[in-house]
C-alpha positions in Angstrom: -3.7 47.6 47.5 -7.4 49.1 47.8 -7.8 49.3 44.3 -6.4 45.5 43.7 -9.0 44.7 46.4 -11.6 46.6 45.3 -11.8 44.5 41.9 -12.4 41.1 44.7 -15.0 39.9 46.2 -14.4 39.3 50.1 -16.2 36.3 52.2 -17.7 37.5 55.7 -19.3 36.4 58.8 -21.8 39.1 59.5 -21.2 40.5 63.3 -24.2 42.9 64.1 -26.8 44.9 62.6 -27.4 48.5 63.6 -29.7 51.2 62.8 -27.3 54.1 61.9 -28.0 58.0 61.2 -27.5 57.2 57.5 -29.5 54.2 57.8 -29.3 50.3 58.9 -25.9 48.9 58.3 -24.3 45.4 59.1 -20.6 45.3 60.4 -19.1 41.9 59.1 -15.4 40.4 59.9 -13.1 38.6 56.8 -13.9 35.0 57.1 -10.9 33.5 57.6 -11.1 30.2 55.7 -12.1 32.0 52.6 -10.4 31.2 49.1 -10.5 35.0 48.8 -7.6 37.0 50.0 -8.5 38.9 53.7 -8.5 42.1 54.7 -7.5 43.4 58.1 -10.5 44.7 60.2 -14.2 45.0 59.9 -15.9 45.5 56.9 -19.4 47.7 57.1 -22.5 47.7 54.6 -25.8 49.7 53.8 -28.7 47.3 54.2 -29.7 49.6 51.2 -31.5 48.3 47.7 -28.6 49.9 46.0 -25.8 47.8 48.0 -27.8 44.5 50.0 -28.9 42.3 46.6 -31.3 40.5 49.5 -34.8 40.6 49.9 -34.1 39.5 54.1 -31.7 41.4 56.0 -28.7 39.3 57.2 -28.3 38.3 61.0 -24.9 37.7 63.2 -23.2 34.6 62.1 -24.4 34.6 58.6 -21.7 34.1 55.8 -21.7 37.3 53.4 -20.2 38.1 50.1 -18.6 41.8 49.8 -18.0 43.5 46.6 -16.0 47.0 45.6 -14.8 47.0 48.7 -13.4 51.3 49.7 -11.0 52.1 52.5 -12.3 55.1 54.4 -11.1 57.1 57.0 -13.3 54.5 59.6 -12.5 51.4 58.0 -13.9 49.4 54.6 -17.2 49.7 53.6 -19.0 47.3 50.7 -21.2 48.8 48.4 -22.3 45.6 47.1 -23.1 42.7 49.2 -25.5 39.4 49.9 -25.8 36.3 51.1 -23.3 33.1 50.0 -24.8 30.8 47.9 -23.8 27.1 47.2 -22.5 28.5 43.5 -19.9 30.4 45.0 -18.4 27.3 46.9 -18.8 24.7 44.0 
């Protein structure tokens, strides 16, 4: 299943943001009422140039899309990710 989910795009509601060792991170749940299939759990990403495509870093309650989702040994982590635009609910 990871690599069948990996190839989706997830919609999230961002939860927190944190400043990590590695970095600031958001921690963002499956939004429920999204087309795309969910996942179980949270759902963590860099707020990185490489992974956030955003120039403004996302806030609690803010609806994210998540990209190449991986399954590690703490949970999923995005390595692509940014805001939902109006294109992707047209």
């Amino acid at each position: 299943m990871a690599k069948e989910q990996s190839a989706q795009q997830l919609r999230a509601v961002v939860q927190a943001v944190a400043d990590g060792k590695h970095g600031p991170y958001a921690i963002a749940e499956a939004d429920s009422s999204s087309m795309w299939q969910p996942i179980d759990g949270s759902v963590t990403f860099a707020i990185a140039e490489n992974v956030w495509a955003e120039n403004v870093w996302p806030s609690a309650g803010e609806v994210v899309v998540l990209a190449q989702l991986r399954k590690k040994r703490a949970g999923w982590r995005a390595m692509k990710a940014r805001f939902l635009q109006s294109s992707d609910i047209l």
